[in-house]
KEKE-3310 file (N, C-alpha, C; in steps of 0.2 Angstrom, whole numbers, plus 5000, padded with zeros to 4 digits):
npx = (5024:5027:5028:5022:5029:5042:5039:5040:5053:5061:5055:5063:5075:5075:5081:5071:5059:5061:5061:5051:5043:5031:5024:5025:5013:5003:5004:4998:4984:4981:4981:4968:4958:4958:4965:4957:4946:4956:4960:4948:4950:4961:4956:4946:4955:4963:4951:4947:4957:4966:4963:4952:4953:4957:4965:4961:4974:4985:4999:5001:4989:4990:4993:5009:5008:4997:4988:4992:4991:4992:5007:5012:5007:5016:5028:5027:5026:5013:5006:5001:4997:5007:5016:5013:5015:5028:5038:5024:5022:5008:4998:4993:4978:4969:4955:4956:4956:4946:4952:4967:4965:4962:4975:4985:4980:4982:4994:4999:4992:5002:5012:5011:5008:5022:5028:5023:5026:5040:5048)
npy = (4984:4996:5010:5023:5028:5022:5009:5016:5020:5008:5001:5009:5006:4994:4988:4985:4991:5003:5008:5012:5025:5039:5046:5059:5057:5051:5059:5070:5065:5061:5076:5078:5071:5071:5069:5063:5055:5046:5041:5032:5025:5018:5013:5002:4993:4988:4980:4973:4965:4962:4960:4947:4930:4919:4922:4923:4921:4926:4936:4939:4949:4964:4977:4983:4997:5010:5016:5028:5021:5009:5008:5013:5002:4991:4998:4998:4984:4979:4973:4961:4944:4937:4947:4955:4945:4944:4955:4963:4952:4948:4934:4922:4917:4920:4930:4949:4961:4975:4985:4982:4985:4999:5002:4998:5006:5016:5020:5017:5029:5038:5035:5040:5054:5057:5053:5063:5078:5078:5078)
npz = (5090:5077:5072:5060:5053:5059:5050:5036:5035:5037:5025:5015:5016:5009:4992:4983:4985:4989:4976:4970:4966:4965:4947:4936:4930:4939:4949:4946:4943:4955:4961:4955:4958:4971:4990:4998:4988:4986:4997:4999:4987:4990:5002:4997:4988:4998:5004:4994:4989:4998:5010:5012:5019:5011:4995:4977:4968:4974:4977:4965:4962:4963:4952:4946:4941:4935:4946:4958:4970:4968:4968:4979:4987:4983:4989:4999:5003:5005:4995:4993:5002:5005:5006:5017:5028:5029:5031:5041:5049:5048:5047:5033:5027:5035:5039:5038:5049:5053:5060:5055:5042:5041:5048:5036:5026:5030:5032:5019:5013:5021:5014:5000:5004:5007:4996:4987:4995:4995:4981)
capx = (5021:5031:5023:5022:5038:5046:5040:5042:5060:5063:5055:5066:5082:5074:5082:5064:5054:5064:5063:5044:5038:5026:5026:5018:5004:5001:5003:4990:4977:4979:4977:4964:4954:4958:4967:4950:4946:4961:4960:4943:4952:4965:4953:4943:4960:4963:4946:4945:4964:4970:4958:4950:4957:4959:4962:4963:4980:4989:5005:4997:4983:4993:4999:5014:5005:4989:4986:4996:4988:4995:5014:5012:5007:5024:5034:5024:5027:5006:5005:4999:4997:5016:5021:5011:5017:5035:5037:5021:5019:5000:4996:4990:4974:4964:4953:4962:4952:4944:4959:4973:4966:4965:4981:4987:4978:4986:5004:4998:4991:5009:5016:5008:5010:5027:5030:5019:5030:5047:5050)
capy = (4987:5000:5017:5022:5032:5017:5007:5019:5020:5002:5000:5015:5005:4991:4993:4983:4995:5011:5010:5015:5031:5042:5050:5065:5056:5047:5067:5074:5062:5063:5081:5079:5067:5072:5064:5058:5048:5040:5035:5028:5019:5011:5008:4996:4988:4983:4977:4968:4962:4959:4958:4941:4927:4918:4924:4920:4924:4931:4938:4941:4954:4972:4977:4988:5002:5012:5020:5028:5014:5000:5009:5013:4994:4988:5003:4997:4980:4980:4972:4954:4942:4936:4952:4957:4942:4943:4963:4963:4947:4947:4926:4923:4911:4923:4939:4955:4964:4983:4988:4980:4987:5004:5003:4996:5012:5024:5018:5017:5037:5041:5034:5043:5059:5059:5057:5072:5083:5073:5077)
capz = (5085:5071:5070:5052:5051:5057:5043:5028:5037:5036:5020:5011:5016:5005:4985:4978:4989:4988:4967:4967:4967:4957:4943:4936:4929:4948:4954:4940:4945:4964:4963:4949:4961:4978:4994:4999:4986:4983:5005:4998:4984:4994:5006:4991:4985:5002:5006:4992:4987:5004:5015:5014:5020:5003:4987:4971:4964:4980:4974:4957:4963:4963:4947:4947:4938:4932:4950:4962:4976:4966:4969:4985:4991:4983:4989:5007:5004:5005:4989:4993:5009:5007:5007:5023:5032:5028:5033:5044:5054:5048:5044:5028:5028:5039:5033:5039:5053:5049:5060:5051:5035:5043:5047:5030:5023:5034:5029:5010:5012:5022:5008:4995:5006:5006:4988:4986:4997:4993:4973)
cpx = (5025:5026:5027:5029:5043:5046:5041:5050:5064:5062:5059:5071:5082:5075:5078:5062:5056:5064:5056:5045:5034:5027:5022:5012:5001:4998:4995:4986:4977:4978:4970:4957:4952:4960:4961:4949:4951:4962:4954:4944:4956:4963:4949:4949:4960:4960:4946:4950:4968:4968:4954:4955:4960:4959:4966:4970:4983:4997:5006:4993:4985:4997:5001:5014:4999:4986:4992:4997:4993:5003:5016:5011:5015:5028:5031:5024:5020:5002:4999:5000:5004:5021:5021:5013:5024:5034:5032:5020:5011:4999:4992:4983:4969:4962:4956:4955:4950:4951:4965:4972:4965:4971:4987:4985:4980:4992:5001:4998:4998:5014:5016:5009:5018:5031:5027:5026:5038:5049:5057)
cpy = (4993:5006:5017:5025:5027:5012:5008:5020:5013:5001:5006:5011:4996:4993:4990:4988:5000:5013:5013:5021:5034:5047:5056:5063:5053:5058:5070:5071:5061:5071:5082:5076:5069:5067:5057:5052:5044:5036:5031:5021:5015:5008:5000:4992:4983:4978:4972:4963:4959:4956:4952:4936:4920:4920:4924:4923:4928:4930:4941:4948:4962:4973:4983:4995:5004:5014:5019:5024:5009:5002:5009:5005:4992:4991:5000:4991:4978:4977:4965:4951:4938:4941:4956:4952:4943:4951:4965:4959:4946:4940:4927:4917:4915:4930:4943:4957:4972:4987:4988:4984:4994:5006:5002:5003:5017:5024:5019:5025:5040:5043:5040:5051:5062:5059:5061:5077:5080:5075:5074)
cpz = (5082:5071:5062:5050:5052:5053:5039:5032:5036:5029:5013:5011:5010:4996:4983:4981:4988:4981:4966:4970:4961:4954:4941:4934:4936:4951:4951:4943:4951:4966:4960:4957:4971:4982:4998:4997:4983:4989:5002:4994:4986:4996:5003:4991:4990:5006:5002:4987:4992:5009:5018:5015:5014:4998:4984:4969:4968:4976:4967:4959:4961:4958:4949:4945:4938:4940:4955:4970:4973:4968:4974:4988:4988:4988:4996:5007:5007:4998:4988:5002:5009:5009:5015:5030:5034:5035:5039:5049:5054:5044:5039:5032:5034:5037:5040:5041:5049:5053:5057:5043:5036:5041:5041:5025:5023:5031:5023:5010:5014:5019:5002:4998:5006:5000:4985:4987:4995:4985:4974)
residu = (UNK:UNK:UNK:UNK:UNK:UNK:UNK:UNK:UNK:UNK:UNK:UNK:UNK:UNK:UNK:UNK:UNK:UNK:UNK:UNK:UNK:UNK:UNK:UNK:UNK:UNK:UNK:UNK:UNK:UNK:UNK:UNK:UNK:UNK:UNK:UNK:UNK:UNK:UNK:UNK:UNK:UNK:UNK:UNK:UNK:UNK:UNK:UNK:UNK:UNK:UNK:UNK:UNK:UNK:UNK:UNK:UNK:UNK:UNK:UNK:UNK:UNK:UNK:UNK:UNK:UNK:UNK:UNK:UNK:UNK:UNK:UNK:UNK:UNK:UNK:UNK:UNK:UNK:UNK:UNK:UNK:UNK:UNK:UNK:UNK:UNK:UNK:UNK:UNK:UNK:UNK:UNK:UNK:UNK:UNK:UNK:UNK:UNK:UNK:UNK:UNK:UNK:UNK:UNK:UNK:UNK:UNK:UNK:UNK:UNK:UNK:UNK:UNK:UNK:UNK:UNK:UNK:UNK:UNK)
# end
């Protein structure tokens, strides 16, 4: 098991992964909104984009835009259940426990804290 430094470390030395980050409109509307409700909005995306064990349109689901969540699952390889298998070893075809989406959460916020402090 990877602590999150080891996987924002791993995923930083990826050139798809390493090209996202946020811009000032991401920034605006995370300070606008607060860190709170943006762990609350991760936490929806990936209750209800990743989390089940079927879903429609997997690899499709996460656009690449329009919240700083949607950047972060790319930049974390959090995107879709291809992507969490690859990177994570989490099986597709089975719903994702409240710890696993926890954890997917926590790496998403890390993320998003570290492009905060990082300019």
């Amino acid at each position: 098991m990877q602590t999150i430094d080891e996987a924002l470390e791993k995923l930083s030395r990826s050139a798809f992964r390493a090209k996202f980050r946020l811009d000032e409109k991401d920034r605006a509307y995370i300070a606008a909104k607060g860190e709170e409700t943006i762990r609350e909005h991760a936490a929806e995306f990936v209750r209800k984009r990743l989390a089940p064990a079927e879903i429609e349109h997997d690899g499709k689901q996460t656009p690449m835009r329009g919240h700083p969540v949607f950047k972060a699952q790319h930049a974390c390889a959090c995107c879709c259940r291809g992507c969490l298998e690859k990177w994570y070893r989490i099986p597709r075809g089975r719903e994702l426990t409240e710890g696993q989406q926890e954890k997917i959460v926590n790496l998403l916020m890390a993320w998003i804290k570290r492009q905060l402090r990082d300019r």
